[in-house]
C-alpha positions in Angstrom: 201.9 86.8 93.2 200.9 89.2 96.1 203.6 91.3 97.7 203.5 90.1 101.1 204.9 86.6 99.3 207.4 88.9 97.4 208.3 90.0 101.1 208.1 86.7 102.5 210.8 85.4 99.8 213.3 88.7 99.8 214.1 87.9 103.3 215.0 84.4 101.9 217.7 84.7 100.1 220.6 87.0 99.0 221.4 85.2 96.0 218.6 84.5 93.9 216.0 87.5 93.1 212.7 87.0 94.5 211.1 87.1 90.5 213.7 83.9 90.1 212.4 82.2 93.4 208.6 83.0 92.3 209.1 80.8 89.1 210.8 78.3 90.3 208.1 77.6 93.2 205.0 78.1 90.4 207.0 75.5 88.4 207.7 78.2 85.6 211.2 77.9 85.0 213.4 76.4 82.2 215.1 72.7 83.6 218.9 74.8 83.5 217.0 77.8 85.5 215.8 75.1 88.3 219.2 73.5 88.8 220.8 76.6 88.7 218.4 77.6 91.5 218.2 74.8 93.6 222.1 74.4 93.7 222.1 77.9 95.1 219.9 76.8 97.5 221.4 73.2 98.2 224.2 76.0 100.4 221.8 76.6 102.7 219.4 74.6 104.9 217.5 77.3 106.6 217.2 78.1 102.7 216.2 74.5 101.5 213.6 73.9 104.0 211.9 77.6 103.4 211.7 76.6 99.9 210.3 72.9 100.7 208.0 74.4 102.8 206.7 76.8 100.5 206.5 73.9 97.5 204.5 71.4 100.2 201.7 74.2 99.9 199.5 74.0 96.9 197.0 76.5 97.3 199.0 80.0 96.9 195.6 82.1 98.2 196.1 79.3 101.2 199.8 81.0 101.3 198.7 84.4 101.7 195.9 83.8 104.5 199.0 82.1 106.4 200.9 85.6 105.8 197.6 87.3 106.5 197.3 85.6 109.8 201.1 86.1 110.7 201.2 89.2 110.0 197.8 89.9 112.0 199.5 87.5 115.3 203.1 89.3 115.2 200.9 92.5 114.7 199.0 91.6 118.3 202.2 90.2 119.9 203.9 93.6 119.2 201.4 95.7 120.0 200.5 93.8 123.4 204.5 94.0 124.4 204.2 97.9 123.3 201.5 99.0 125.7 203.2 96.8 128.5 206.1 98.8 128.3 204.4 102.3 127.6 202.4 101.4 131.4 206.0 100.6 132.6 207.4 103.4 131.2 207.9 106.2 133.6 205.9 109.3 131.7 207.0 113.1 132.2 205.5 114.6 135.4 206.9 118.1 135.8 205.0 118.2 139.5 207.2 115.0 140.6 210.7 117.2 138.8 209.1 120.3 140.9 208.9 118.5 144.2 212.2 116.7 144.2 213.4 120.2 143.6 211.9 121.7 146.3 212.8 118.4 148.6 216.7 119.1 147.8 216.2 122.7 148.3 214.9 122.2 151.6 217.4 119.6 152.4 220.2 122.1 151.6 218.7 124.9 153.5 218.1 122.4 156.4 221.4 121.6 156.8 222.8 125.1 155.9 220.8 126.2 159.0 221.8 123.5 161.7 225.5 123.4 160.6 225.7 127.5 161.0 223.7 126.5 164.8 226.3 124.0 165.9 229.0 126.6 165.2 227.7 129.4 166.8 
């Protein structure tokens, strides 16, 4: 079984190992191994309908195209959301830090010298 449906299945569940889950969905597993699983999954719905989903598909290489795919959309979503936010970001301009140093300065000065004017 590849490891992106090894990945797929540990995010799953937390109480059966992801070996134990491969089995059971090849069809592998002793009839006390299956009820033992599917009772700990019988807890859970989210759970139950991963697995039942995961049964409804035959074709395992059909299984990992989906992940393929997925993986390939969540990779474009992510990427797409990170470059909106890098344009939005504001980036490091040591001119702009410069000249809002030398607007305050003057500022300062500025009012230094018209408030030592009025009180002459």
């Amino acid at each position: 079984m590849s490891q992106n449906l090894k990945d797929i299945l540990s995010n799953l569940s937390t109480d059966i190992d992801q070996e134990t889950l491969l089995l059971y969905l090849q069809g592998k597993l002793s009839e006390a191994q299956k009820n033992e699983v599917e009772s700990k999954l019988m807890n859970d719905d989210f759970e139950n309908d991963a697995v039942e989903g995961l049964e409804a598909i035959k074709d395992k290489e059909q299984i990992q195209y989906m992940v393929d795919m997925l993986n390939r959309d969540l990779k474009k979503k992510t990427e797409k959301k990170k470059k909106l936010k890098e344009k939005m970001k504001l980036k490091d301009q040591p001119w702009l830090y410069i000249s809002v140093l030398i607007i305050i300065l003057l500022i300062v000065l500025s009012y230094i010298v018209i408030h030592r004017l009025l009180n002459k």
